[in-house]
Backbone bond lengths (Angstrom), bond angles and torsions (degrees), N, CA, C in turn:
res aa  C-N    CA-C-N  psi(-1)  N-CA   C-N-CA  omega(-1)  CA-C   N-CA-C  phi
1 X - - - 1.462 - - 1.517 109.40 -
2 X 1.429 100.24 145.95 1.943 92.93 -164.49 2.177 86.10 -124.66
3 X 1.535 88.93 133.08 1.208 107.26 -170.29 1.750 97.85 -127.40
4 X 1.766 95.22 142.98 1.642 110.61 -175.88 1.484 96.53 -136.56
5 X 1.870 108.10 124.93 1.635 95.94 -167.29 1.530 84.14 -153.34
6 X 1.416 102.11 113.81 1.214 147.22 -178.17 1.857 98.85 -56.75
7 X 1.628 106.80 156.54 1.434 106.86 161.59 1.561 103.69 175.99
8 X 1.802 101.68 158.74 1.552 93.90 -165.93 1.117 130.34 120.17
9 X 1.269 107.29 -0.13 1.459 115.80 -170.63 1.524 108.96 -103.27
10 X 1.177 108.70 -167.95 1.872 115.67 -173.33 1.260 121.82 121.68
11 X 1.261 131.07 -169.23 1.682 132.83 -139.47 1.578 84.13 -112.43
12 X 1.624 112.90 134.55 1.431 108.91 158.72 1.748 98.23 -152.33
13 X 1.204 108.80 171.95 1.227 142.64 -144.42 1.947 89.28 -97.83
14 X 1.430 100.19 127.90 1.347 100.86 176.46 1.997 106.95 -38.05
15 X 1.087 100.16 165.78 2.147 101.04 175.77 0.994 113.17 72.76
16 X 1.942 114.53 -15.03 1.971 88.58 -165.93 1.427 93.61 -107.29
17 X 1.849 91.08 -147.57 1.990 105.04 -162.74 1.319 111.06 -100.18
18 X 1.252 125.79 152.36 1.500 107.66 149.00 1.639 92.85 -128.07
19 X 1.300 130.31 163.86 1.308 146.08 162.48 1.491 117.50 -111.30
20 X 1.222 130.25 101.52 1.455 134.01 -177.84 1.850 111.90 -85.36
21 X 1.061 100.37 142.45 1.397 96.85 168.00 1.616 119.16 -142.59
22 X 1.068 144.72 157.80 1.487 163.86 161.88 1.418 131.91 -117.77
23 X 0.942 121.51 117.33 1.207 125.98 173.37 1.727 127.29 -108.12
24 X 1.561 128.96 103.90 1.313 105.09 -173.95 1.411 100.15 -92.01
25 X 1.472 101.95 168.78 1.872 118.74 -160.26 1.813 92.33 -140.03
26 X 1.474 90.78 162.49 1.891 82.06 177.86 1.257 88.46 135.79
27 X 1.694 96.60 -179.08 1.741 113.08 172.35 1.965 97.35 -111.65
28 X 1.495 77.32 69.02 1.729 92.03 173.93 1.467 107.70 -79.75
29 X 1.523 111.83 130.24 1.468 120.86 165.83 1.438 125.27 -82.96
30 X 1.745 94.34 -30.95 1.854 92.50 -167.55 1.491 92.24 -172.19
31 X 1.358 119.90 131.65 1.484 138.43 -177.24 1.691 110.61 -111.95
32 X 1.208 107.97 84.82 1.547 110.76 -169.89 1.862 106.22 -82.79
33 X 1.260 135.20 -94.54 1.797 116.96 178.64 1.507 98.40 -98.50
34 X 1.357 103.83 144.88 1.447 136.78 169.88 1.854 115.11 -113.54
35 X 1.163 96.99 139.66 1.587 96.91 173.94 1.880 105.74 -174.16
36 X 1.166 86.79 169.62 1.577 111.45 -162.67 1.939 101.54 -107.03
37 X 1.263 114.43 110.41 1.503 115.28 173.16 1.420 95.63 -89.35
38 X 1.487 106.34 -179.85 1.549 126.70 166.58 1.649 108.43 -139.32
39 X 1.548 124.74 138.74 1.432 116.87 158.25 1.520 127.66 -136.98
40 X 1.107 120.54 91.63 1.390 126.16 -175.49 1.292 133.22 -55.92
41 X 1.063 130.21 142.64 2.105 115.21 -159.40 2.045 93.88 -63.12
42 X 0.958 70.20 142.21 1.462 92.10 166.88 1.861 114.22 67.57
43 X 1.576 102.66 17.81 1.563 113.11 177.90 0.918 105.42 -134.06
44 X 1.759 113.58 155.13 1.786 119.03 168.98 1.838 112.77 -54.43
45 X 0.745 114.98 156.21 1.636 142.71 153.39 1.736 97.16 -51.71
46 X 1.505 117.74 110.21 1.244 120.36 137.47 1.428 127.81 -141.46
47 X 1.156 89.57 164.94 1.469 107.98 171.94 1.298 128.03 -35.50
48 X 1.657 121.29 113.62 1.420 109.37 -176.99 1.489 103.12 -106.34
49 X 1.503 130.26 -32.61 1.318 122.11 -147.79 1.930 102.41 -157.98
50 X 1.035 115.04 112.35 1.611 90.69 175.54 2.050 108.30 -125.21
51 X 1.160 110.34 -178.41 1.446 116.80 -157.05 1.413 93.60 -148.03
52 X 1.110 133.76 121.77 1.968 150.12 163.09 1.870 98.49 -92.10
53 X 1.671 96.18 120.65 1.815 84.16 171.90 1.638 124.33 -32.62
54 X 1.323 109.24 -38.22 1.401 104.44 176.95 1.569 134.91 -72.66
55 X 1.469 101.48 6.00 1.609 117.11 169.04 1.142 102.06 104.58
56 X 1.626 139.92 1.72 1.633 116.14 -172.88 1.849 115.60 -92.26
57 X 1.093 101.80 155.61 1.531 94.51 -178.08 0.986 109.91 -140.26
58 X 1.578 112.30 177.00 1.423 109.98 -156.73 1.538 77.84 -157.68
59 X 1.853 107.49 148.54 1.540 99.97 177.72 1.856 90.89 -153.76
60 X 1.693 103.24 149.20 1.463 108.45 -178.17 1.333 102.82 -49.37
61 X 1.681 112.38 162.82 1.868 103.56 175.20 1.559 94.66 -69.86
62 X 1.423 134.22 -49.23 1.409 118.54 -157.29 1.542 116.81 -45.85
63 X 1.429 123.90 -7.33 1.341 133.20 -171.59 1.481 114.31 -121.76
64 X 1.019 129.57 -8.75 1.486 142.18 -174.09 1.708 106.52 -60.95
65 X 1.298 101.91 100.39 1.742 103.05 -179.41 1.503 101.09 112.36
66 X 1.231 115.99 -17.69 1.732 108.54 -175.52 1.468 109.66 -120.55
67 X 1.267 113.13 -18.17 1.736 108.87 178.09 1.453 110.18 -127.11
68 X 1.592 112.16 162.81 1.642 100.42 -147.39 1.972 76.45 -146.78
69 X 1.309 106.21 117.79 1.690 88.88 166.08 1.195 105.97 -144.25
70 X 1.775 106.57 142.40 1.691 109.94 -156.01 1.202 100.03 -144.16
71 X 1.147 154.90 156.99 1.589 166.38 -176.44 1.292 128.87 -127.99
72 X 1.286 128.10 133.89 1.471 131.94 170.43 1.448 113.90 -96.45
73 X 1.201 116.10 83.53 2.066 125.67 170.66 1.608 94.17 -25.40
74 X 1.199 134.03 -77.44 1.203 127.98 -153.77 1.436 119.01 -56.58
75 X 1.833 112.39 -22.28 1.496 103.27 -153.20 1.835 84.78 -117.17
76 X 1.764 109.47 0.32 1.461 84.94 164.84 2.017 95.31 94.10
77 X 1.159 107.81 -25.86 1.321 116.66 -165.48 1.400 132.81 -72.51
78 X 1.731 148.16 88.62 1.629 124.54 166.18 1.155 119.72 -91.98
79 X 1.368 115.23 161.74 1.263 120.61 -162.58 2.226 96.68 -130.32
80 X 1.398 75.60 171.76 1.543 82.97 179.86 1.797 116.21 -146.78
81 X 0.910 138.59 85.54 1.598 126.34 -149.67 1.906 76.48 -98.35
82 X 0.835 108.71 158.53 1.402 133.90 -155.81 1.843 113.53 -159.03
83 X 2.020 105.19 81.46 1.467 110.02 178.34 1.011 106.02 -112.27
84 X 1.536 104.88 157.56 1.373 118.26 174.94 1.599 130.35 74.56
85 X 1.053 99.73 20.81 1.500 127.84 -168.27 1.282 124.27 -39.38
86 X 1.438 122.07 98.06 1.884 105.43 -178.77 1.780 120.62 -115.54
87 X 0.926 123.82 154.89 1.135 136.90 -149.79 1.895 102.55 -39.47
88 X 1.455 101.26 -40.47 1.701 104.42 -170.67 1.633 98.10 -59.24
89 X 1.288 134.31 -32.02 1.568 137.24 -176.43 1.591 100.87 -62.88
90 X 1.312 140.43 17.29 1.304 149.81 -173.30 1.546 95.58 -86.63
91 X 1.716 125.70 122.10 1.244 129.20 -168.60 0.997 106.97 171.99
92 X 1.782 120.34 152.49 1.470 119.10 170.78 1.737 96.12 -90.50
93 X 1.436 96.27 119.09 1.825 93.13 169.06 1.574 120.20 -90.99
94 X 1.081 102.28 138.65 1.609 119.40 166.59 1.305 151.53 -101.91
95 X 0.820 125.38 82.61 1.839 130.66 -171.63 1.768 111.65 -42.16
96 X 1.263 106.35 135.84 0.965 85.53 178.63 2.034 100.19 -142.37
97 X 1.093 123.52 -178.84 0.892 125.73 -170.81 1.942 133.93 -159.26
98 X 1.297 114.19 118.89 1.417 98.73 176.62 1.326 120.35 -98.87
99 X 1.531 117.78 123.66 1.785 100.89 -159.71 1.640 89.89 -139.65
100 X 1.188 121.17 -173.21 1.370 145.95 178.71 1.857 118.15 -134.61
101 X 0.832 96.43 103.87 1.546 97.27 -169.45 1.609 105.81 -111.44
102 X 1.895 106.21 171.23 1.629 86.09 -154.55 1.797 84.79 -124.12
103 X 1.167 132.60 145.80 1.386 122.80 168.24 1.447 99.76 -149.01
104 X 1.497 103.27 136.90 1.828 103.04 173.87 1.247 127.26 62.14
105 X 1.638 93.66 25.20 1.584 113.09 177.16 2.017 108.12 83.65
106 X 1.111 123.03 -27.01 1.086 140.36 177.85 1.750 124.32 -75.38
107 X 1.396 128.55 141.51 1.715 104.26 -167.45 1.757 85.75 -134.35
108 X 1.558 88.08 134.51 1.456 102.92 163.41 1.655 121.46 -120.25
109 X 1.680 105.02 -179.01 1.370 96.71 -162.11 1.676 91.01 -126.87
110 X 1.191 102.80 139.15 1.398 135.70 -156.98 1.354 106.11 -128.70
111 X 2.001 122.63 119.44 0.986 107.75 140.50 1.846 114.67 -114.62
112 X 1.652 101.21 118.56 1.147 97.03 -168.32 1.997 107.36 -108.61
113 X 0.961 89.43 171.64 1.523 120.80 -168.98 1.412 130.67 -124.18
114 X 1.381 119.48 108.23 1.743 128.26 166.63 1.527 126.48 -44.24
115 X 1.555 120.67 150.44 1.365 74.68 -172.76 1.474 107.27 -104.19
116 X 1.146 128.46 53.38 1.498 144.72 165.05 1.858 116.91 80.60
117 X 1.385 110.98 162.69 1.320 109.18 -172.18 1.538 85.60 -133.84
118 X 1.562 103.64 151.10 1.247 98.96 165.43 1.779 118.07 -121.07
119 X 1.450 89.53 152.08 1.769 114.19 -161.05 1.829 93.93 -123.34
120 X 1.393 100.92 106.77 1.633 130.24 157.02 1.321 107.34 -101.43
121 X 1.817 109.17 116.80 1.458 114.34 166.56 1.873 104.42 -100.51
122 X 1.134 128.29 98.86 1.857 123.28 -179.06 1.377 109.96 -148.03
123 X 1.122 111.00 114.89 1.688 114.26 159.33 1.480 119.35 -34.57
């Protein structure tokens, strides 16, 4: 069973940081793009931040210059550093992940999902 479990989240003060992290677990073979959604009550789920095993990223414009997300291949790990924080960045975030996992000798392809942390930016 392949597990993605989010952490990092909590209440901060318009301007400051948060640092997100994920970790997937499992009889993972291979973790090909990783990325971080956002979904705000009463809005779709998008895309804030994504990661290609080979390090390239891509991030929504509303975040471009303020969020930074980077991964460790070996430990399975993305991250999300989260500056400058203003109230509209208010969302449960989600890790998400495209991987290949192996069961019964056999490997399937998985895009799996954390089940989110939540991030309040409010004075």
């Amino acid at each position: 069973q392949v597990q993605l479990v989010e952490s990092g989240g909590g209440l901060v003060q318009p301007g400051g940081s948060l640092r997100l992290s994920c970790v997937a677990s499992g009889n993972i073979f291979r973790i090909n793009a990783m990325g971080w959604y956002r979904q705000a009550p009463g809005k779709q789920r998008e895309l804030v931040a994504g990661i290609t095993r080979a390090l390239s990223t891509n991030y929504a414009d509303s975040v471009k210059g303020r969020f930074t997300i980077s991964r460790d291949n070996a430990k399975n790990t993305v991250w999300l550093q989260m500056n400058s924080l203003k109230p509209e960045d208010t969302a449960v975030y989600y890790c998400n992940a495209d991987l290949i996992y192996l069961r019964d000798t056999r490997f399937f392809n998985l895009e799996g999902w954390g089940q989110g942390t939540q991030v309040t930016v409010s004075s």
